[in-house]
C-alpha positions, -999 to 999 in steps of 0.1 A, spaced: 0 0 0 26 22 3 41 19 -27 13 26 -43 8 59 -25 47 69 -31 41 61 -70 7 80 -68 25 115 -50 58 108 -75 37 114 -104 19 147 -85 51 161 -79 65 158 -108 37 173 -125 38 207 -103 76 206 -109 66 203 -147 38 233 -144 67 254 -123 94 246 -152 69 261 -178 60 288 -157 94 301 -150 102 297 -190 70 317 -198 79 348 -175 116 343 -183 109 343 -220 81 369 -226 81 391 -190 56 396 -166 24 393 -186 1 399 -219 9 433 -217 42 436 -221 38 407 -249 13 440 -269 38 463 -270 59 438 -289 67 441 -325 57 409 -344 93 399 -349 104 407 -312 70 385 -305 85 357 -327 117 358 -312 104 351 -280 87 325 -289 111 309 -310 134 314 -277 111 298 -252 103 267 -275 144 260 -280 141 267 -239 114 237 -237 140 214 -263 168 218 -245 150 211 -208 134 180 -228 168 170 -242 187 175 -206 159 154 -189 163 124 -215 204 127 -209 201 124 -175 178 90 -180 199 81 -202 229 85 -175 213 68 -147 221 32 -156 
C-alpha cells in the first residue's frame, strides 16, 4: 500500500515541478504578462517564442540525458 501511494505523490510532484518549469520559461521568455507581450513588434514576439520553444528542447533534451545516465 505504500508503494502505491509513493508512485501515486511521484507522479503529482513531478507534475507541479513540470507546471513550475513552464511557468518560470514563460515569464523568463516573454516578461511579466500579456501586456508587455502588446507592445511587442511581431518579430520581437516571434523571437520570443522561438526562444522559449528552444528553452522547452533543450530542458526535454537535458531530462532524456540524464535517464539516459542513470544506468
Amino acid at each position: 500500500m505504500d508503494r502505491i501511494i509513493r508512485m501515486v505523490m511521484n507522479t503529482l510532484i513531478r507534475q507541479l515541478v513540470n507546471r513550475g518549469v513552464n511557468a518560470g520559461i514563460n515569464r523568463a521568455t516573454r516578461g511579466r504578462g500579456d501586456a508587455r507581450e502588446e507592445s511587442m513588434t511581431p518579430e520581437q514576439r516571434e523571437s520570443a517564442r522561438s526562444s522559449q520553444k528552444s528553452t522547452r528542447q533543450m530542458i526535454r533534451t537535458m531530462r532524456k540525458a540524464s535517464r539516459f545516465t542513470r544506468f
